[in-house]
C-alpha positions in Angstrom: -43.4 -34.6 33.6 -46.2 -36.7 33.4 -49.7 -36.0 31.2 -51.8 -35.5 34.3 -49.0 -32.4 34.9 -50.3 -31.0 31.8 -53.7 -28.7 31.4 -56.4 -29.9 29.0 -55.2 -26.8 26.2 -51.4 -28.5 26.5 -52.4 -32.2 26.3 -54.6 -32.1 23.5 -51.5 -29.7 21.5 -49.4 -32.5 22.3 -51.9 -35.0 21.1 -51.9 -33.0 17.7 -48.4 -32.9 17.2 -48.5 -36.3 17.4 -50.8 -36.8 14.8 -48.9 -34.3 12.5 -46.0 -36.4 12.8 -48.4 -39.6 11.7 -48.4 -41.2 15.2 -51.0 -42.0 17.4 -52.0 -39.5 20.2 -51.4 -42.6 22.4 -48.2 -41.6 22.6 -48.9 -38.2 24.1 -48.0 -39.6 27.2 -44.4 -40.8 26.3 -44.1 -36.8 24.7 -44.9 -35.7 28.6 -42.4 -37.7 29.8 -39.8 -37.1 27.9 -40.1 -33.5 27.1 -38.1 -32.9 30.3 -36.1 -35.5 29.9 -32.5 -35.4 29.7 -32.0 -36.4 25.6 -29.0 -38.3 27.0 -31.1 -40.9 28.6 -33.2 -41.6 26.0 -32.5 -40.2 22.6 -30.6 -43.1 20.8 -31.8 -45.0 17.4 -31.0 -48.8 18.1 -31.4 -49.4 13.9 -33.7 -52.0 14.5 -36.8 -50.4 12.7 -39.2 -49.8 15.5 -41.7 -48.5 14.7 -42.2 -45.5 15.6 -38.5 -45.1 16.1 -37.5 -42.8 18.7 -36.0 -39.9 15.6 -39.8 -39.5 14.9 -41.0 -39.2 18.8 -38.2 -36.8 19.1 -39.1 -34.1 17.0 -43.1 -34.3 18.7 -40.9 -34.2 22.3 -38.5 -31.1 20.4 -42.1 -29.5 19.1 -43.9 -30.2 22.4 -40.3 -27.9 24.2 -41.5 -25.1 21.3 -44.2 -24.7 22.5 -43.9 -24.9 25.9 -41.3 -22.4 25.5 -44.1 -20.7 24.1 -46.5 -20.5 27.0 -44.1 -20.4 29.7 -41.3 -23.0 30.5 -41.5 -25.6 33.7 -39.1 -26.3 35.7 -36.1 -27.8 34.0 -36.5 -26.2 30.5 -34.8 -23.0 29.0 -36.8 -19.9 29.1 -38.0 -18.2 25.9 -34.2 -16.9 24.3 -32.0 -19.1 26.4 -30.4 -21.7 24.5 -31.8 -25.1 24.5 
């Protein structure tokens, strides 16, 4: 999914739970394209310290699936009750 995919209500929610995790809303985008993501492709700490590292940008993509879930799953994602 890409931001653009996203209405103006669900991009700037993203943008917040971006800041609640301390990172910059910059990275809204990266929580789009993820959030659909398979976690297999992407989801892996290489230990190196990045900054952010991709455990903190996970749990905005795993809060950005919440609520989603929320307002109505897209394509690709569990419905509300269906495990993840």
């Amino acid at each position: 999914m890409e931001l653009s995919d996203l209405d103006p209500t669900t991009r700037s929610a993203f943008a917040q739970l971006c800041r609640d995790e301390g990172l910059d809303p910059s990275y809204t985008a990266f929580v789009a394209r993820h959030v659909d993501a398979d976690d297999g492709t992407w989801r892996w700490c290489c230990g190196s310290n990045c900054d952010p590292c991709v455990a903190r940008l996970g749990r905005v993509v795993d809060a950005a699936r919440g609520l989603l879930r929320t307002r109505g799953a897209p394509p690709g994602l569990p419905a509300p009750g269906e495990p993840a």
